[in-house]
C-alpha positions in Angstrom: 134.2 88.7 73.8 130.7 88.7 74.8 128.1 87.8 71.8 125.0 87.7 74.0 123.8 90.5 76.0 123.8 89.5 80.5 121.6 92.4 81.7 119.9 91.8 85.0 116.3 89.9 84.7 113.7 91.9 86.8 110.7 90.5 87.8 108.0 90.5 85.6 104.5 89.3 84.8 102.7 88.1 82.1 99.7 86.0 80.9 100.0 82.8 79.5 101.2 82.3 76.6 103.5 85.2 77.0 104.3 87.5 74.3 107.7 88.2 73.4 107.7 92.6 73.1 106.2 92.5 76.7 109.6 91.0 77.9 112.2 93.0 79.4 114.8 92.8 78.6 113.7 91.6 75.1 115.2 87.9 74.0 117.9 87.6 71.5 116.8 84.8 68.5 120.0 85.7 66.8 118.2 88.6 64.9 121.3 90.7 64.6 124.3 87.7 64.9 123.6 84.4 63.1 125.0 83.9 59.8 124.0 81.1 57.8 126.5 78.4 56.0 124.4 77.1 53.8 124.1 73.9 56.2 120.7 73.0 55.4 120.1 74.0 52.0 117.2 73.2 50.0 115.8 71.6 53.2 112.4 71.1 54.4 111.8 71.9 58.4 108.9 71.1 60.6 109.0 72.9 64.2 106.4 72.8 66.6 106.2 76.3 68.8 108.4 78.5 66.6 106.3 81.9 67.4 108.8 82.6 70.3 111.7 82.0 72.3 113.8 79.0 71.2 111.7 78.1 68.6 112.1 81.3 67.0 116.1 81.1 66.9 115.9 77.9 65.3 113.6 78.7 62.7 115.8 81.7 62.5 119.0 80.0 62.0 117.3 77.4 59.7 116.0 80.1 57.2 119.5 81.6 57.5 121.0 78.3 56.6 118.7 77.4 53.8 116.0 76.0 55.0 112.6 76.3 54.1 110.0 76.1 57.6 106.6 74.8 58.8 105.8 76.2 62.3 103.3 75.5 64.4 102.0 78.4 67.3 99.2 78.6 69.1 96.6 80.8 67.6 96.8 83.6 70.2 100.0 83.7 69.7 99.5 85.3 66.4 101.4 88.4 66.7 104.6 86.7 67.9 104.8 84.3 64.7 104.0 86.6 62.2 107.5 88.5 63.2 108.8 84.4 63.1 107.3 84.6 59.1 109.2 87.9 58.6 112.5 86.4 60.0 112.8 83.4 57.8 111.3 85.1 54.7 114.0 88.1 55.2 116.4 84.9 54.6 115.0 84.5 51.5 113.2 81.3 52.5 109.7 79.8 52.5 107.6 80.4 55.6 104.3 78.3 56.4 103.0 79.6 60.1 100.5 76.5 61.0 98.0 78.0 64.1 97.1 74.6 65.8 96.9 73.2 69.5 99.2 70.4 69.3 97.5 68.7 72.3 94.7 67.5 69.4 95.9 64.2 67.2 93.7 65.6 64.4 95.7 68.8 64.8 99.2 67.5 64.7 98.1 65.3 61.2 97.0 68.7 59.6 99.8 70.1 60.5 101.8 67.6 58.8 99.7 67.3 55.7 100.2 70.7 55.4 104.4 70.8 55.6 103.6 67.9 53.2 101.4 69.2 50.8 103.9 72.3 50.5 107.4 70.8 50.6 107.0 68.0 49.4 108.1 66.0 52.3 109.9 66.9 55.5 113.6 66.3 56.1 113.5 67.6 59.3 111.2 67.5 62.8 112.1 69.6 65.5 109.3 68.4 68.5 110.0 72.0 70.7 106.7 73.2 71.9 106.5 72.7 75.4 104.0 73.4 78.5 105.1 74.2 82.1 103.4 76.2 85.0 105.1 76.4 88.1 103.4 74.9 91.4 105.5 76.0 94.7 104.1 73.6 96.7 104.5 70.4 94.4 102.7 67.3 93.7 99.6 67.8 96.0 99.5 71.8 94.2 98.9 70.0 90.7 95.8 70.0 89.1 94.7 66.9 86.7 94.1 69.7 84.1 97.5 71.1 84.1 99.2 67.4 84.4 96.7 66.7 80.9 97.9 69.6 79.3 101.8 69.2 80.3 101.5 65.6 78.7 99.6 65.7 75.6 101.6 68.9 74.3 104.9 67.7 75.7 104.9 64.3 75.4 101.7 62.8 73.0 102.5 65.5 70.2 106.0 64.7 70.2 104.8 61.0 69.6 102.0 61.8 66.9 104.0 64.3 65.3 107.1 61.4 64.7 104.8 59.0 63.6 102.9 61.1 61.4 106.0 62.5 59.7 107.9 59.2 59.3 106.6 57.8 56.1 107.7 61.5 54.7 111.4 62.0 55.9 113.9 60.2 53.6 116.7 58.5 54.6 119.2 60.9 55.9 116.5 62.8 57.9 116.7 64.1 61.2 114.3 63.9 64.6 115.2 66.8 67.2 113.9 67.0 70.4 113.7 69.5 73.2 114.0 67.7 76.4 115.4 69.7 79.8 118.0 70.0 82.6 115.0 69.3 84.2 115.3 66.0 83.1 118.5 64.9 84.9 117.9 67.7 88.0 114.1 68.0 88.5 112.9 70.9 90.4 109.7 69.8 92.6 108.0 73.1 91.3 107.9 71.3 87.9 107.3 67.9 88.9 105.2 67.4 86.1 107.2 69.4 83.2 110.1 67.6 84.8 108.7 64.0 83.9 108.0 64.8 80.3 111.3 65.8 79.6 112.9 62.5 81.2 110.4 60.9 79.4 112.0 62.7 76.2 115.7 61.8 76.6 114.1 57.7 76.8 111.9 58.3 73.8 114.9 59.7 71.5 117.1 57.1 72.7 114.6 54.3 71.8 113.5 55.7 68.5 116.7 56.1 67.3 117.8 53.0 67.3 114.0 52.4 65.9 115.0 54.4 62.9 118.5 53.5 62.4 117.9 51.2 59.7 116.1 53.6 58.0 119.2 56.1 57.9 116.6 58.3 59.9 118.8 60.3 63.0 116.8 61.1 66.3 118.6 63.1 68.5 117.3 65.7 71.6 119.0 69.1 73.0 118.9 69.4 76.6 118.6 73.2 77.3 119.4 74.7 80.9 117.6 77.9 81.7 116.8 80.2 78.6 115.0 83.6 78.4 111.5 82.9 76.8 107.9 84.1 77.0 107.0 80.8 78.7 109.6 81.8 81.6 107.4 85.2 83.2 104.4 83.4 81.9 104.4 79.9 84.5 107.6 81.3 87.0 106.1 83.1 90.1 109.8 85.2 90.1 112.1 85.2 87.2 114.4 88.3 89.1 116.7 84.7 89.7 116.3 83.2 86.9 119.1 81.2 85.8 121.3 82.3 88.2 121.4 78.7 89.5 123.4 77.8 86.8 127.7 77.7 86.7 127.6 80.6 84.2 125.2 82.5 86.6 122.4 83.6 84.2 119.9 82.7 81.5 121.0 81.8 78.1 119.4 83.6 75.5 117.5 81.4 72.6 119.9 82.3 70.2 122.8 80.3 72.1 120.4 77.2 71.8 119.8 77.1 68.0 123.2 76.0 66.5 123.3 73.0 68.6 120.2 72.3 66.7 121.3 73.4 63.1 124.8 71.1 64.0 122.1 67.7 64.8 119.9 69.0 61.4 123.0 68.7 59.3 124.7 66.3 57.6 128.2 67.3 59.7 126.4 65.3 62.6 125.9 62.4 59.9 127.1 59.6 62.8 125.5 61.1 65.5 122.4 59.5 66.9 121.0 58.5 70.4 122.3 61.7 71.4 121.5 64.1 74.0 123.4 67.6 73.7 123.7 69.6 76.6 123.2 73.2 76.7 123.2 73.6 80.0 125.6 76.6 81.0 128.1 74.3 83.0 125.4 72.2 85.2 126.8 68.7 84.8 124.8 66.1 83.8 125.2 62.2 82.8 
């Protein structure tokens, strides 16, 4: 049985940051399929770039598995999170929408202070915002501009944001990041996205065993190719899109947000260091 909908992916074009009605066809974030377990009950969720696409589902699923979340979204992006506010408030759960750039220290502290200074502390810290613009012609195509702005929100946010949270997540906490296929099997296109999310898989592995001690889990999902504003807002043709993969199309963000509820909860209770893949069949090490 088919859950998630394969229609064909036609090219498209969008501004950047993309907005998720403009889509066609639209995403799937679980809207009308997730049902909670009460999983993550009474806990407190941090997610950086929960407006749309991924993000979304697993705010989504969080709500629905009682959570209570902190998002941060970029402030033009307004119109997509506020539907993200509506999802996990429809789940009966608390919703704090954040409008920051991430790529600012002093941004990811308020940000924090603010999950803080609402839930009291933060058992969990998804790091999923992410920057990527295509460049066909590779390294000598990339501006110093867009390398800045791939690593400060991909990679230096990711590191703020952990360190700024630690002295509030409690022992038995979780760290999930959002590294890449594109880690493992780097398309030259995205050299630069590419080297963040390698970067990524090394960072979770180290700071795991950092925060061992502490009872603290760190642990990263490794997506393949997913339906999201960000794709028709950096891919020059997304009629292709994820038909590279063994499964021969896109997944949609809803097939990405258990893996995260599974490494939130206290079912993954041994599992650290890890890097799950949600590839759709690509192999990877």
């Amino acid at each position: 049985m088919e859950q998630h909908p394969q229609p064909e992916f036609p090219q498209q074009d969008q501004a950047h940051p993309g907005e998720t009605e403009e889509m066609e066809p639209r995403p799937d974030h679980g809207e009308d399929t997730y049902e909670g377990h009460g999983l993550l009950k009474n806990r407190r969720s941090l997610i950086t770039g929960a407006d749309s696409g991924i993000g979304r589902a697993v705010a989504l699923a969080f709500a629905r598995e009682g959570a209570d979340v902190c998002f941060s979204y970029l402030p033009e992006e307004e119109k997509d999170a506020r539907e993200t506010v509506r999802l996990i408030e429809s789940a009966g759960r608390r919703a704090l929408p954040f409008p920051c750039d991430i790529r600012e220290e002093s941004a990811c502290q308020r940000l924090v202070d603010q999950a803080v200074e609402a839930f009291g502390g933060i058992d969990i810290l998804v790091n999923n915002a992410a920057y990527q613009m295509s460049r066909p012609k590779g390294l000598e195509e990339i501006p110093t501009e867009q390398f800045d702005r791939v690593m400060h929100t991909n990679l230096y946010a990711m590191f703020w944001l952990c360190k700024m949270a630690l002295p509030h997540i409690p022992e038995g906490g979780s760290i999930i990041n959002t590294t890449s296929v594109q880690a493992y099997k780097p398309s030259s296109h995205l050299l630069d996205y590419a080297t963040t999310k390698g970067a990524i898989v090394t960072f979770t592995q180290g700071l795991a065993g950092n925060l061992a001690e502490r009872g603290i889990r760190v642990n990263a999902v490794a997506p393949g190719p997913v339906w999201t504003p960000l794709i028709p807002a950096t891919l020059p043709d997304t009629s292709t899109f994820g038909r590279q993969s063994p499964l021969n199309r896109p997944a949609q963000p809803a097939e990405m947000a258990p893996a995260y509820v599974f490494l939130a909860s206290q079912q993954a209770g041994y599992i650290t260091a890890e890097i799950v893949n949600a590839t759709g069949g690509t192999p990877l090490p």
